[in-house]
C-alpha positions as CSV (number, residue, x, y, z in Angstrom):
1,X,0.0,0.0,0.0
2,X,1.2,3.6,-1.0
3,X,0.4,6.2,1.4
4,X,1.1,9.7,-0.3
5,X,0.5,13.6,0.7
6,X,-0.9,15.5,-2.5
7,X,0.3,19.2,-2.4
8,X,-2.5,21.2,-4.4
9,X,-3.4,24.8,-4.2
10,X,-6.1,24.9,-2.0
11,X,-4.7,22.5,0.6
12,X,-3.3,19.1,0.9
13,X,-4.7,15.7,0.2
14,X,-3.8,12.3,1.1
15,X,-3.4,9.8,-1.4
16,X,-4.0,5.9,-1.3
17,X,-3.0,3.5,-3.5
18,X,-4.1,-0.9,-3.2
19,X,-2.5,-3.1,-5.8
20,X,-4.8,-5.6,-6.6
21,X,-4.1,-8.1,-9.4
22,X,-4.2,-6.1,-12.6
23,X,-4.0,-2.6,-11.7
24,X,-3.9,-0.7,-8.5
25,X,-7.1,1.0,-6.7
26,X,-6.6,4.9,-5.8
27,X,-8.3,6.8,-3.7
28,X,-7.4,10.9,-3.2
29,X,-8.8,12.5,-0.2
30,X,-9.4,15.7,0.3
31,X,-11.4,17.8,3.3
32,X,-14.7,17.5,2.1
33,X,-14.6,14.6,-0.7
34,X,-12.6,12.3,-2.7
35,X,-11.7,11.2,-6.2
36,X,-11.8,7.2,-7.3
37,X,-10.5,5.0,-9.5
38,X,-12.6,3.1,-11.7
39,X,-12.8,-0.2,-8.7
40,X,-15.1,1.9,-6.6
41,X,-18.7,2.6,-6.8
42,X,-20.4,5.4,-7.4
43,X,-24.0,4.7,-6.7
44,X,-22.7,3.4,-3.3
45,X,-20.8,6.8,-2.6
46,X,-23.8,8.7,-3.6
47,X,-25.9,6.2,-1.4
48,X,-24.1,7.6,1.4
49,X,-23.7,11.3,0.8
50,X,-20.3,11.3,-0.1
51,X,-18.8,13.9,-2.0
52,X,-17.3,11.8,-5.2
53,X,-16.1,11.6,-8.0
54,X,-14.6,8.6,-10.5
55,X,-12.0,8.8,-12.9
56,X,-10.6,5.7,-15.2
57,X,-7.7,4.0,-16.8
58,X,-5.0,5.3,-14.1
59,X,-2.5,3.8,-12.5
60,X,-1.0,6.3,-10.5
61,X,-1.5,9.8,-8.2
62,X,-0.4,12.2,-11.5
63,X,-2.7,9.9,-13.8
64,X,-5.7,10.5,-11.1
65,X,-5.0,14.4,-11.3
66,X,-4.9,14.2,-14.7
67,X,-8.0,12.3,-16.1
68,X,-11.0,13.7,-16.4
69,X,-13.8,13.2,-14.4
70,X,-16.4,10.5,-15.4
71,X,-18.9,10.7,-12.5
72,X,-19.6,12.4,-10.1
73,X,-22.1,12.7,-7.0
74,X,-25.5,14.8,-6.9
75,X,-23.0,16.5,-3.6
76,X,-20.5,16.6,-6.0
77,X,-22.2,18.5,-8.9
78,X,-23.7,20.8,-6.2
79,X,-19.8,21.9,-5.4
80,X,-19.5,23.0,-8.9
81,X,-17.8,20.1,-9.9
82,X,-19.0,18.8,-13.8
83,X,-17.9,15.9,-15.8
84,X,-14.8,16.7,-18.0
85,X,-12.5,18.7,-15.8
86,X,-9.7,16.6,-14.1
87,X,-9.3,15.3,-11.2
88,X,-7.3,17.6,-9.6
89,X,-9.9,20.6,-10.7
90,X,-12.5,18.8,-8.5
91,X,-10.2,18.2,-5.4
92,X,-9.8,21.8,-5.5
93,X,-13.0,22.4,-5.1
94,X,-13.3,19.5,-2.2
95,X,-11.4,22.0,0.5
């Protein structure tokens, strides 16, 4: 397991990162919400409130800030946060 601290302009995040058999599953957190790998669920994450959103085909932290978002959460979309900007546009908007 890779535990990593994510610098980014409006405060820091912590990143995690699983391997599992054919490619790893990444989570970054910030304050208020987090962006997912492809492994994790949305409809679950909305289920629960969570601020979320789900990017896919990455396989490390700079891939995750790269990509550009899939899904998101109706809490999510509420922040401002849309499909198409990357990942590290919506963990801005997550502090």
């Amino acid at each position: 397991m890779i535990v990593e601290k994510i610098e980014l302009k409006n405060g820091s995040a912590l990143g995690l990162s699983f391997q599992m058999h054919e490619a790893p599953l990444i989570v970054i957190r910030a304050d208020r919400g987090f962006v997912m790998c492809g492994y994790l669920d949305m409809e679950t994450a909305g289920t629960m409130g969570d601020i979320a959103v789900k990017v896919k085909g990455v396989r490390t932290f700079d891939d995750v800030l790269k990509a550009p978002v899939v899904g998101a959460t109706q809490e999510a979309i509420n922040l401002g946060i849309k499909v198409g900007m990357t990942g590290k546009e919506a963990l801005e908007l997550m502090f």
